[in-house]
C-alpha atoms as a printed R data frame, in Angstrom:
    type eleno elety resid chain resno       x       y       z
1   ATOM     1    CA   UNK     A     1 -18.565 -17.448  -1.901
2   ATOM     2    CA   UNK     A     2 -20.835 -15.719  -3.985
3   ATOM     3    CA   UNK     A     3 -19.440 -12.495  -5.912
4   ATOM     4    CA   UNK     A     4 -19.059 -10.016  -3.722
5   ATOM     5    CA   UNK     A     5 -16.211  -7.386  -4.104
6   ATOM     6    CA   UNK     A     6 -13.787  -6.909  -0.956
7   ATOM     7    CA   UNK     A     7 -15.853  -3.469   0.471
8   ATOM     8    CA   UNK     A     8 -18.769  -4.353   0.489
9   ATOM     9    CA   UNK     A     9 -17.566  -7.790   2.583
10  ATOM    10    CA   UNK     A    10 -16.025  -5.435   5.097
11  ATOM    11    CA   UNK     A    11 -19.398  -3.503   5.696
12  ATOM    12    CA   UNK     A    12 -21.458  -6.544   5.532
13  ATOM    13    CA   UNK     A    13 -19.430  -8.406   7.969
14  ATOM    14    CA   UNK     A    14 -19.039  -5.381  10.653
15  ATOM    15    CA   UNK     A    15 -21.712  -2.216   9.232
16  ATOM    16    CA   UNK     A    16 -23.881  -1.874  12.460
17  ATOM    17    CA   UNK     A    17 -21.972  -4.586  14.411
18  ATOM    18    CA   UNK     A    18 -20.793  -1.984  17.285
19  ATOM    19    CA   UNK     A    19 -21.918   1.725  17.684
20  ATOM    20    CA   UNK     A    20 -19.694   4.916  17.177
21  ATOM    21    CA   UNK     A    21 -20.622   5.967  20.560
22  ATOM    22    CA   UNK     A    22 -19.511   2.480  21.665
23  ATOM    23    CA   UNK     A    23 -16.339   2.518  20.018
24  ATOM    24    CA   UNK     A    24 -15.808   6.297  20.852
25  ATOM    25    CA   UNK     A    25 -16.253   5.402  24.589
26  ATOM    26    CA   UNK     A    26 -13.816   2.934  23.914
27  ATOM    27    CA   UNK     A    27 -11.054   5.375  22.673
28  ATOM    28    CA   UNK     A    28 -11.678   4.757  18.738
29  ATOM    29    CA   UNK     A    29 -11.125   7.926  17.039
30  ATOM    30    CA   UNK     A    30 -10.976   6.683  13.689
31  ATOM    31    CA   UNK     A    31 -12.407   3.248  12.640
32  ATOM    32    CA   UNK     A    32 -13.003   0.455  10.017
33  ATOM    33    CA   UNK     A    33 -12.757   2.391   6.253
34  ATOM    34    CA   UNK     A    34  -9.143   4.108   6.611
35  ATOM    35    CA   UNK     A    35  -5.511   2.883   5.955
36  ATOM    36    CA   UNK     A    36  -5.531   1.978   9.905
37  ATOM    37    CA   UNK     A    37  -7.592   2.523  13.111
38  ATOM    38    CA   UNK     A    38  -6.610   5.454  15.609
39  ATOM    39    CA   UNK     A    39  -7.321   4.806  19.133
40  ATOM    40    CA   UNK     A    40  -6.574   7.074  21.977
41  ATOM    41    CA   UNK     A    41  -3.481   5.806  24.308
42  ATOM    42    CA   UNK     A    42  -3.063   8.911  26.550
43  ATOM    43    CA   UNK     A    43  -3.836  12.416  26.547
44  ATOM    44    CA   UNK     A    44  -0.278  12.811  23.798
45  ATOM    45    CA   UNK     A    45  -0.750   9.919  22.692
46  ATOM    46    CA   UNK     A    46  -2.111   7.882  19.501
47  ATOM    47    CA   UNK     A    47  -1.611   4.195  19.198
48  ATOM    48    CA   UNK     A    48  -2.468   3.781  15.142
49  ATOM    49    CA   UNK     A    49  -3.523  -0.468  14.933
50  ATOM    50    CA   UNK     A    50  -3.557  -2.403  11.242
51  ATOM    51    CA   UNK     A    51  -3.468  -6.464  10.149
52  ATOM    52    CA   UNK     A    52  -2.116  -7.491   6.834
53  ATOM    53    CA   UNK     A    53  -2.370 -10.923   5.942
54  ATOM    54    CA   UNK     A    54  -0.411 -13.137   3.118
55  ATOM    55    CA   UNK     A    55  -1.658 -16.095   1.696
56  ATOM    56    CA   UNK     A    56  -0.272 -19.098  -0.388
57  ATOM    57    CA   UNK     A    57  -1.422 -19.088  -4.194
58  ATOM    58    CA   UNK     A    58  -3.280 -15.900  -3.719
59  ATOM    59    CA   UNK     A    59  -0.543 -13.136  -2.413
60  ATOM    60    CA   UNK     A    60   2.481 -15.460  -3.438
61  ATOM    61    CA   UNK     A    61   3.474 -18.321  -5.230
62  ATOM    62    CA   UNK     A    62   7.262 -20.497  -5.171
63  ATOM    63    CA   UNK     A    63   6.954 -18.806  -9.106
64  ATOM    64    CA   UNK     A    64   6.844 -15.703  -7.937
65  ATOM    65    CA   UNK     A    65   8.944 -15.274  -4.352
66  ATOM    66    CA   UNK     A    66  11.570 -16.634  -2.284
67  ATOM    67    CA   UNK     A    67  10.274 -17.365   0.837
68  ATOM    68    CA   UNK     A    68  12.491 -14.649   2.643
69  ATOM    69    CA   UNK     A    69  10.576 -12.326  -0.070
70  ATOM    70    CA   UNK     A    70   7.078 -13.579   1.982
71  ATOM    71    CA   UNK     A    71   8.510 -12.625   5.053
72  ATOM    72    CA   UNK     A    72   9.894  -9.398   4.831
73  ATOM    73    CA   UNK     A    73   6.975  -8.630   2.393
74  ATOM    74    CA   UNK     A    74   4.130  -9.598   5.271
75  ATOM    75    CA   UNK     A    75   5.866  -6.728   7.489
76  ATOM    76    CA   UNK     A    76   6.056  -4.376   4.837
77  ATOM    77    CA   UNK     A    77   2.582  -4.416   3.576
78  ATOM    78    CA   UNK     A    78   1.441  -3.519   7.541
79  ATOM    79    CA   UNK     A    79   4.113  -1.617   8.090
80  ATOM    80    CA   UNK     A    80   3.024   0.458   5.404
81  ATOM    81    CA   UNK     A    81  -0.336   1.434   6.620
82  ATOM    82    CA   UNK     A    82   1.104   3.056   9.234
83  ATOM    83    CA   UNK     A    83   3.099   5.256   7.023
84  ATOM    84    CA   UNK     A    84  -0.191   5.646   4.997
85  ATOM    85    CA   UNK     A    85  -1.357   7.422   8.652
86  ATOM    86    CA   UNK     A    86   1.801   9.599   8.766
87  ATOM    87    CA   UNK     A    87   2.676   7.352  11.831
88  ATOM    88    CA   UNK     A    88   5.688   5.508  13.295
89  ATOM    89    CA   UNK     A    89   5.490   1.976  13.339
90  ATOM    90    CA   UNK     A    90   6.685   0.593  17.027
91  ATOM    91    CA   UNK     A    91   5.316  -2.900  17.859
92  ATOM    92    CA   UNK     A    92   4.247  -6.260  15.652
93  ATOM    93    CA   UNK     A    93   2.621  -9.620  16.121
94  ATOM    94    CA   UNK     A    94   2.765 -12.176  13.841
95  ATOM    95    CA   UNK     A    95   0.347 -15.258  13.380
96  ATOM    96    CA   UNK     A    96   1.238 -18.335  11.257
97  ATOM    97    CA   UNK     A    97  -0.746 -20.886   9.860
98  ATOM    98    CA   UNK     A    98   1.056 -23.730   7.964
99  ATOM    99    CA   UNK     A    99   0.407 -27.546   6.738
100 ATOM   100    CA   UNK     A   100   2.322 -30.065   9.219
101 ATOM   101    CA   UNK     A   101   4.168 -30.922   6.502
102 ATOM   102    CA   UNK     A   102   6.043 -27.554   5.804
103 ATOM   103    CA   UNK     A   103   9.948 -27.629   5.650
104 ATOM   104    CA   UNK     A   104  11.333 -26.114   9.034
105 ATOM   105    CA   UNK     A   105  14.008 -24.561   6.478
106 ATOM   106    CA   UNK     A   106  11.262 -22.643   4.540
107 ATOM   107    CA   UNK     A   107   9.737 -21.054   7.686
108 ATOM   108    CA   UNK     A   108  13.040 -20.321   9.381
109 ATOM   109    CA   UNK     A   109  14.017 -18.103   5.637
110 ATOM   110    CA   UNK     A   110  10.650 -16.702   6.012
111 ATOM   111    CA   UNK     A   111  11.132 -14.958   9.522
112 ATOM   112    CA   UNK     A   112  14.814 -13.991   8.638
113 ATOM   113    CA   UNK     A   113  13.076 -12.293   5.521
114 ATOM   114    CA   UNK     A   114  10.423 -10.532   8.059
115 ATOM   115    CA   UNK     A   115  13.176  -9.846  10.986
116 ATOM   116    CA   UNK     A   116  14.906  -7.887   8.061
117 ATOM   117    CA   UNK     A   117  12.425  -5.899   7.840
118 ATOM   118    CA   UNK     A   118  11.155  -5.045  11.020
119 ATOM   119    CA   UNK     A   119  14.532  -4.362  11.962
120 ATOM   120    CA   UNK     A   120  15.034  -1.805   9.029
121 ATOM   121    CA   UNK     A   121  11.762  -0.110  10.518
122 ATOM   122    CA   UNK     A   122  12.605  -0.406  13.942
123 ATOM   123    CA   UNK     A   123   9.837  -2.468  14.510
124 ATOM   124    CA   UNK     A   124  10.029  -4.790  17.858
125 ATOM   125    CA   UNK     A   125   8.069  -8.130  17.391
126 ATOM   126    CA   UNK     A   126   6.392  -8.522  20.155
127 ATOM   127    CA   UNK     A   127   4.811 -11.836  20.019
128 ATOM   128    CA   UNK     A   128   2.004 -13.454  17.696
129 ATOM   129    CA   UNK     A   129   1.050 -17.111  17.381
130 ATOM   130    CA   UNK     A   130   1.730 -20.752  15.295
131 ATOM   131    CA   UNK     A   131  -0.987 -23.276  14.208
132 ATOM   132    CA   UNK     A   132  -1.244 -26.294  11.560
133 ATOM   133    CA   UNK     A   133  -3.778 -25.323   8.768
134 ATOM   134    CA   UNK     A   134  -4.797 -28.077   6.067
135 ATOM   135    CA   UNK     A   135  -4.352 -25.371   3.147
136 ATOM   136    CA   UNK     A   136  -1.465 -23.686   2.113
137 ATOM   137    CA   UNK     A   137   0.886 -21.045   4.432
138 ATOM   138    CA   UNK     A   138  -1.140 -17.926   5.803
139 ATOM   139    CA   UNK     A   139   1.714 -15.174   7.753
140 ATOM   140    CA   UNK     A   140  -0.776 -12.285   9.205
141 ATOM   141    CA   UNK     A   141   1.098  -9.513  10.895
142 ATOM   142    CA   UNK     A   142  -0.572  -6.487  13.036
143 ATOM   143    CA   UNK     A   143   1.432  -3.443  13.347
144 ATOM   144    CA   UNK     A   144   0.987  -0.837  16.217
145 ATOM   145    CA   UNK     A   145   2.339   2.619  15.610
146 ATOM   146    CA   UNK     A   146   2.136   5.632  17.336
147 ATOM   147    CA   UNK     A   147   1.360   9.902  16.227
148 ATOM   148    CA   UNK     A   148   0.463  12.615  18.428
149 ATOM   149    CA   UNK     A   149  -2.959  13.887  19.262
150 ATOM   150    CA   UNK     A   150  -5.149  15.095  15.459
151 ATOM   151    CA   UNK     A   151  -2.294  14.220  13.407
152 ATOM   152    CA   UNK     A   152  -3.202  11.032  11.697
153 ATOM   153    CA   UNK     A   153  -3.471  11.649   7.636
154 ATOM   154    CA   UNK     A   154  -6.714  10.377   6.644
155 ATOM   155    CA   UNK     A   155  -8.546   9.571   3.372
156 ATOM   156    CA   UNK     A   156 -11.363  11.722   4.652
157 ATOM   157    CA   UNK     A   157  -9.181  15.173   4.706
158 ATOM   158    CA   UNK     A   158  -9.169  16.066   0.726
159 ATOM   159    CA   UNK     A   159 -10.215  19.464   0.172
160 ATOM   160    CA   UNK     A   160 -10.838  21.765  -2.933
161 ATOM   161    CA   UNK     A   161  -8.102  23.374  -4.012
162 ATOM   162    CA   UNK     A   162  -5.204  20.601  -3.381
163 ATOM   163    CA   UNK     A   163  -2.835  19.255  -5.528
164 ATOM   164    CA   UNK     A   164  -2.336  15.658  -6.029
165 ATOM   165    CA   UNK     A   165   0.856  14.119  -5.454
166 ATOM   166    CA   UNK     A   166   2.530  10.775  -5.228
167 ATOM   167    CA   UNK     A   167   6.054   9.992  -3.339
168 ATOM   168    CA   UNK     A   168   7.630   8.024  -6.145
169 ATOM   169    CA   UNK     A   169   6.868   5.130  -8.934
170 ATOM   170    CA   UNK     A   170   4.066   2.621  -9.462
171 ATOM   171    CA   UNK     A   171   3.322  -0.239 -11.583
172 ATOM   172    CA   UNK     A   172   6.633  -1.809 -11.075
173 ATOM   173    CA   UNK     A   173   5.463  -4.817  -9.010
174 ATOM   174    CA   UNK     A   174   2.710  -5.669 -10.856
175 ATOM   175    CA   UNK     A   175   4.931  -5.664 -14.202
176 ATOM   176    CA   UNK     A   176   7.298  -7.835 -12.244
177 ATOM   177    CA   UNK     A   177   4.808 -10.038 -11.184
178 ATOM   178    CA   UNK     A   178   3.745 -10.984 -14.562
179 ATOM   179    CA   UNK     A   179   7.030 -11.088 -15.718
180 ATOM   180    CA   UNK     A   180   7.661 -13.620 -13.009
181 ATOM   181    CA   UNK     A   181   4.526 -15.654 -13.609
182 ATOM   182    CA   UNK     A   182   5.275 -15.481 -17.457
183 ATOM   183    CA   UNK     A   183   8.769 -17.361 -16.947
184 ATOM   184    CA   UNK     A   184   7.316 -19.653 -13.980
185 ATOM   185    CA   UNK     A   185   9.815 -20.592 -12.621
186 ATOM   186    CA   UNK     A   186  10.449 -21.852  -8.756
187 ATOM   187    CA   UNK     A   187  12.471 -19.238  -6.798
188 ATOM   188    CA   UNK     A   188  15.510 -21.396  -6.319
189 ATOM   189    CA   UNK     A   189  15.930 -21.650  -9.991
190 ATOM   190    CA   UNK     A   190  16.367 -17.978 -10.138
191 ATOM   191    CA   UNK     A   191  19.654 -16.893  -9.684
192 ATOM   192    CA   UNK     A   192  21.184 -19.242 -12.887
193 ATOM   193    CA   UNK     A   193  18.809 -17.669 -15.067
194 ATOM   194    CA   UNK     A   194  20.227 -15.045 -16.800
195 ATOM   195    CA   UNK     A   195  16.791 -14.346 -18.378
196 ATOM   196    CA   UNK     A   196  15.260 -13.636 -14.982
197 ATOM   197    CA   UNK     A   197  17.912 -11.057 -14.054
198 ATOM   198    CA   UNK     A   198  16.653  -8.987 -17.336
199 ATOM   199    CA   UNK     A   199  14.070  -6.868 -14.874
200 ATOM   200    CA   UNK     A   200  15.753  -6.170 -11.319
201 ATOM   201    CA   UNK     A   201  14.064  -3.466 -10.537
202 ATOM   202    CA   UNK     A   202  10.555  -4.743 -11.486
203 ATOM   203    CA   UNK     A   203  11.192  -7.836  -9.540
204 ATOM   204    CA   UNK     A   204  12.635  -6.101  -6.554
205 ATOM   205    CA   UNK     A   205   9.657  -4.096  -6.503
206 ATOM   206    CA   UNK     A   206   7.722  -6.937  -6.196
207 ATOM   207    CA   UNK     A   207   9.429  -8.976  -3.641
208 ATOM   208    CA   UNK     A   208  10.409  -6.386  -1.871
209 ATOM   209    CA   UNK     A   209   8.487  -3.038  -1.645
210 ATOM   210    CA   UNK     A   210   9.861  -0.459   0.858
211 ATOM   211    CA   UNK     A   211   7.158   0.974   2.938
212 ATOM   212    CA   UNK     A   212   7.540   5.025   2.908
213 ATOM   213    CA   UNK     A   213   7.849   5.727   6.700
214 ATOM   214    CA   UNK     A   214  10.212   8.375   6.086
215 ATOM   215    CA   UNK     A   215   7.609   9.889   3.496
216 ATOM   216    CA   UNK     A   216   5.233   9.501   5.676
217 ATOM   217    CA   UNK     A   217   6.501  11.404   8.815
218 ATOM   218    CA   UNK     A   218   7.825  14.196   6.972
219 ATOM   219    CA   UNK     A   219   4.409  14.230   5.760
220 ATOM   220    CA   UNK     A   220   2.828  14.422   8.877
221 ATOM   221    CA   UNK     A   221   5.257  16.888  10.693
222 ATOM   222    CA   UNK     A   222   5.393  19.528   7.848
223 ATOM   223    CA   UNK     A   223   1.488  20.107   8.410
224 ATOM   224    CA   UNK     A   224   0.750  20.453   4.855
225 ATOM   225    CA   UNK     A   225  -0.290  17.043   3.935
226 ATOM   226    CA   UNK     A   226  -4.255  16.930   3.998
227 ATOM   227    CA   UNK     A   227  -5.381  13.106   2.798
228 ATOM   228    CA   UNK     A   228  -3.260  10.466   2.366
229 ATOM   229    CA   UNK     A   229  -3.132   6.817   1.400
230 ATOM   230    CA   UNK     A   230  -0.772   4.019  -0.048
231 ATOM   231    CA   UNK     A   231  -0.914   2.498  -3.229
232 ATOM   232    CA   UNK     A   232  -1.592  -0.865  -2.761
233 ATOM   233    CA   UNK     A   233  -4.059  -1.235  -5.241
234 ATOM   234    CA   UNK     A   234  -3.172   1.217  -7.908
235 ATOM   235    CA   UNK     A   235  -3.248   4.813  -8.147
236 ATOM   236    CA   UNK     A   236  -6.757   4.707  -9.758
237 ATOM   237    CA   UNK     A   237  -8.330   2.997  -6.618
238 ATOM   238    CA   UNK     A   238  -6.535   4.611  -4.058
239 ATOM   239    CA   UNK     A   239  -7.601   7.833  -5.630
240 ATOM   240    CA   UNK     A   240 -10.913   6.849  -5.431
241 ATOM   241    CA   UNK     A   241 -10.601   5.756  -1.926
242 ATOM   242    CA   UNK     A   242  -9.688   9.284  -1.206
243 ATOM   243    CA   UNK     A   243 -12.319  11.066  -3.428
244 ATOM   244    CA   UNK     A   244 -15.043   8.575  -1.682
245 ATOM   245    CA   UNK     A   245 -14.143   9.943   1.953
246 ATOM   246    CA   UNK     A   246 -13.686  12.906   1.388
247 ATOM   247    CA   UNK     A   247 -17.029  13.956  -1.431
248 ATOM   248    CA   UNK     A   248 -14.294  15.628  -3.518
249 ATOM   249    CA   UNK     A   249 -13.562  14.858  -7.349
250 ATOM   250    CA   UNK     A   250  -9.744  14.104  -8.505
251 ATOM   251    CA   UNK     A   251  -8.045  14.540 -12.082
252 ATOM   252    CA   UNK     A   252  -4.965  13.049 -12.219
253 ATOM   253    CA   UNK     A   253  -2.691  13.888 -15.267
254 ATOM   254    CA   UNK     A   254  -1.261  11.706 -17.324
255 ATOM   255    CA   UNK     A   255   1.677  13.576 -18.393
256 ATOM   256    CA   UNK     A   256   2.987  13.935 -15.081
257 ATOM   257    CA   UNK     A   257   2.110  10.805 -13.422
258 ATOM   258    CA   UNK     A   258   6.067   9.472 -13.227
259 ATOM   259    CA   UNK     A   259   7.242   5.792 -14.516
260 ATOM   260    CA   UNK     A   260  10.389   4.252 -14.042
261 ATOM   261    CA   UNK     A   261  12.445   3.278 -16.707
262 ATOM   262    CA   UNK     A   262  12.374  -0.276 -16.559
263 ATOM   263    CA   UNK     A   263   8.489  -0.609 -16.451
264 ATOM   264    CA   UNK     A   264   8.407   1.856 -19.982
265 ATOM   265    CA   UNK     A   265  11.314  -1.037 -21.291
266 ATOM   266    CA   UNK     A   266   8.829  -4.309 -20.555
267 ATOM   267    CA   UNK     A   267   5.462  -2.475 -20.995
268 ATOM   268    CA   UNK     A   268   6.744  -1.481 -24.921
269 ATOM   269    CA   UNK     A   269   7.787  -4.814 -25.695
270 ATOM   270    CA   UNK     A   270   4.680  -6.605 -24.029
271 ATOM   271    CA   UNK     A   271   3.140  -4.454 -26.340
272 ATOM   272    CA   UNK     A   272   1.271  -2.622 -23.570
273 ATOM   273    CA   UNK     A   273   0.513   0.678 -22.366
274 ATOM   274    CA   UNK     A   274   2.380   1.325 -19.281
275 ATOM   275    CA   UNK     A   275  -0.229   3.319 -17.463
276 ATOM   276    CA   UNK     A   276  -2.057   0.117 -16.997
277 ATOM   277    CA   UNK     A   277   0.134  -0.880 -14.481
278 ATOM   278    CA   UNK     A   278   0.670   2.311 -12.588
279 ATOM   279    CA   UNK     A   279  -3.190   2.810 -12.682
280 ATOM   280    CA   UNK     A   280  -4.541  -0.824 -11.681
281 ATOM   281    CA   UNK     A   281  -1.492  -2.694 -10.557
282 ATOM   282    CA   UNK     A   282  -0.575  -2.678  -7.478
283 ATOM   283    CA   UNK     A   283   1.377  -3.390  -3.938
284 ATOM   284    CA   UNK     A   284   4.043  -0.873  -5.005
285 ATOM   285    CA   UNK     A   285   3.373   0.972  -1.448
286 ATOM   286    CA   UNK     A   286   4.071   4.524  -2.398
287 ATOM   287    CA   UNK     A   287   1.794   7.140  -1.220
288 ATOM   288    CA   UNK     A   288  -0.536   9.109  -2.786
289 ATOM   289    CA   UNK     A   289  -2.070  12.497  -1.091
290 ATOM   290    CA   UNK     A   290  -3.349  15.687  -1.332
291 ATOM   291    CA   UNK     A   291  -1.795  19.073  -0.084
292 ATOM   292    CA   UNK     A   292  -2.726  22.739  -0.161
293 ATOM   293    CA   UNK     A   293  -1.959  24.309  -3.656
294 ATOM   294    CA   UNK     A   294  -0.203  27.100  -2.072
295 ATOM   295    CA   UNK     A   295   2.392  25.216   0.165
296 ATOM   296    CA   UNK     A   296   2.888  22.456  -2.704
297 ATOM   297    CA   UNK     A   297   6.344  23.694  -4.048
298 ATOM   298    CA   UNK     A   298   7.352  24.232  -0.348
299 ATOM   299    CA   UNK     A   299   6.290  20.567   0.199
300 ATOM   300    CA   UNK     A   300   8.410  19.810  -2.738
301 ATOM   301    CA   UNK     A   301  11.277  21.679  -1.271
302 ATOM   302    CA   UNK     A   302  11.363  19.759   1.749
303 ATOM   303    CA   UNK     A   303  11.196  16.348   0.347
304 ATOM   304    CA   UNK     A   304  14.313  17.549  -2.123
305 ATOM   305    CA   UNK     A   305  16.157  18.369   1.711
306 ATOM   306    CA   UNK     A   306  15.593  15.151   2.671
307 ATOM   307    CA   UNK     A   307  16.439  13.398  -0.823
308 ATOM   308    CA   UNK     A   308  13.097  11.745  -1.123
309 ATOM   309    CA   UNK     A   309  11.006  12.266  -4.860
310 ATOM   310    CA   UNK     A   310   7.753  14.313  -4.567
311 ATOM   311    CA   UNK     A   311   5.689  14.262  -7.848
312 ATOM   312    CA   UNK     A   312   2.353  16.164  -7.978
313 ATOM   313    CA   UNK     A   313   0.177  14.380 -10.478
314 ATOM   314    CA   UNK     A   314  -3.377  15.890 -10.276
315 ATOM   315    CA   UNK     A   315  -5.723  18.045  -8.356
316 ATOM   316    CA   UNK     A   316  -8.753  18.477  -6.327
317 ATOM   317    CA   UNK     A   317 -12.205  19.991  -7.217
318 ATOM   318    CA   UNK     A   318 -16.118  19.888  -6.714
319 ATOM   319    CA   UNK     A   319 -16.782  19.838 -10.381
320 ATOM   320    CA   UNK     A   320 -17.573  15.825 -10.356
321 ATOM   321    CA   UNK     A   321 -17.531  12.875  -8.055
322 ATOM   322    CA   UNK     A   322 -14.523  10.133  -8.685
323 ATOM   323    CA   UNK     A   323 -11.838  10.084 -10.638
324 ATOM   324    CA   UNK     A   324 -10.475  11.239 -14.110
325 ATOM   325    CA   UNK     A   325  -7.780  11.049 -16.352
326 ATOM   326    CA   UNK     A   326  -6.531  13.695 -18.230
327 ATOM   327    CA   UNK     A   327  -5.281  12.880 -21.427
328 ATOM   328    CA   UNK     A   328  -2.270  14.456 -23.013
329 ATOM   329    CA   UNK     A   329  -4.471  15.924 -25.333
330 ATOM   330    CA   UNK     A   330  -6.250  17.690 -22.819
331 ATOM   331    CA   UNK     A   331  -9.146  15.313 -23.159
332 ATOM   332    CA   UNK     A   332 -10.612  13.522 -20.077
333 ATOM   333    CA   UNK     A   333 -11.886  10.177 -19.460
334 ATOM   334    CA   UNK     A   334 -13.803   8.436 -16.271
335 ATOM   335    CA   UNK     A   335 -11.411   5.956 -14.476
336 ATOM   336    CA   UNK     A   336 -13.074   2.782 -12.976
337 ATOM   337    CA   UNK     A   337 -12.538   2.564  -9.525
338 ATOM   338    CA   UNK     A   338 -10.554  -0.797 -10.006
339 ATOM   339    CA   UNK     A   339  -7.824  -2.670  -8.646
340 ATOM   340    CA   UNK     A   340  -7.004  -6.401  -7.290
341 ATOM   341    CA   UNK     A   341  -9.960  -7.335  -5.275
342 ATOM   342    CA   UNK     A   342 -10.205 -10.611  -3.576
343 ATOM   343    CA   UNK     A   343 -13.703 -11.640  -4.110
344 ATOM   344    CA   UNK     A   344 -14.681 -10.754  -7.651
345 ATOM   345    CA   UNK     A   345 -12.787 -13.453  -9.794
């Protein structure tokens, strides 16, 4: 495929494909370009529909995952765009595509590792579907949650004035991916390396990110939140994703942008900066949002209640388009609106 990067693929293979009026008429109250669609299921009712799908060599590796890891990672990745909607996840289907020749072992640990997590989430698998593929495994799971009438958190909702705020650390599964592709070593081999048990944290991250439904929903009920989004890319394109729907420019600061102490630990002696990773890593699943300045310390208050982290990290304005950094010298700089695309390199 010629370079094209994942965006611009979405609008070329849909932009023009189906009317709003047609979709409108269908019940589609929000479309193609958010976290998730919205469509209308009764008159107090929203059904909120998203598709993640995991791939062998690109989205995992033996290196890099056990395959109960894939599983429960598949339903967290969907499940989380719900919570990036403020919704409650209810109902999954999963589709799997694998060579003939797959262990029935490996597929078995891979739904136990998915199970687990739709369990946690109180998600009910529904159904889905099994086929042989000549490449390596593909595990695509839709999610259907549910909100009430106008309350889905959308990119598009930023307004001047808000704060910035993010519900707890990033960067940690990207470090942890590196680290695991730097030892390469199959997932089996894991546990009787010492070496490998250096990074817990960064590897749990990793393997097994923990979509923020809770987060989400208190989110959505406290009526404060204004856009919203999850960090699957990094905070720097997420951001932008936000800034782009809703015309507004962000500054995020770096001073209070919050890292966890084991990602400050491997960054140092990788001789890196750490805000590499929180920035343009990714699949850490946190959310990142905007809320009125006024009601951000009550926000604050509320997540403390329920003993969830709340960290406001930047702020709203009209002075410039995209994104910037804020340097702890006061200084600002443009950030690029990167991440982990599929289809540039």
């Amino acid at each position: 495929m010629s370079s094209v990067d994942e965006f611009t693929l979405i609008d070329l293979l849909n932009g023009g494909k189906q009317t709003i009026a047609f979709q409108r008429a269908g019940g589609v109250e929000t479309g193609i370009g958010d976290d998730a669609a919205v469509v209308r299921a009764s008159s107090d009712s929203r059904w909120i529909l998203t598709c993640d799908t995991m791939t062998e060599d690109i989205h995992f590796k033996r290196a890099t995952m056990r395959d109960t890891d894939i599983g429960y990672k598949a339903m967290a990745s969907a499940v989380s765009d719900i919570a990036a909607m403020g919704g409650t996840p209810r109902y999954a289907l999963v589709a799997l595509s694998m060579p003939k020749s797959t262990p029935v072992e490996r597929v078995r640990a891979m739904y136990d590792g998915l199970y687990e997590c739709a369990n946690r989430y109180r998600v009910v698998v529904a159904g889905g579907d099994t086929t042989s593929c000549i490449g390596g495994i593909t595990l695509t799971v839709t999610v259907i949650g549910e909100t009430e009438p106008d309350k889905a958190l959308l990119r598009s909702a930023a307004r001047l004035g808000d704060v910035v705020f993010i519900t707890g650390f990033t960067g940690d599964s990207a470090a942890g991916l590196e680290w695991l592709l730097g030892k390469n070593k199959p997932s089996e081999e894991w546990d009787a390396d010492p070496e490998l048990k250096q990074y817990p944290g960064l590897v749990r991250a990793h393997c097994r990110p923990e979509p923020q439904i809770e987060a989400g929903e208190l989110l959505r009920r406290s009526g404060f939140c204004h856009a919203l989004n999850d960090v699957s890319d990094g905070i720097a394109s997420e951001a932008w994703e936000i800034a782009a729907a809703s015309n507004i420019g962000i500054d995020l600061i770096e001073d209070r942008i919050p890292a966890s102490g084991e990602l400050l630990d491997y960054a140092s002696k990788q001789g890196k900066d750490p805000l590499d990773y929180m920035l343009y890593g990714g699949e850490d699943y946190q959310l990142i949002g905007t809320a009125p300045a006024e009601h951000a310390v009550e926000l604050q208050m509320q997540f403390k209640e329920a003993g969830l982290p709340l960290y406001l990290i930047g702020y709203v304005h009209g002075e410039h388009s995209g994104v910037r950094l804020v340097r702890s010298d006061g200084s600002t700089v443009p950030l690029a609106k990167r991440g982990y695309n599929h289809f540039t390199g």
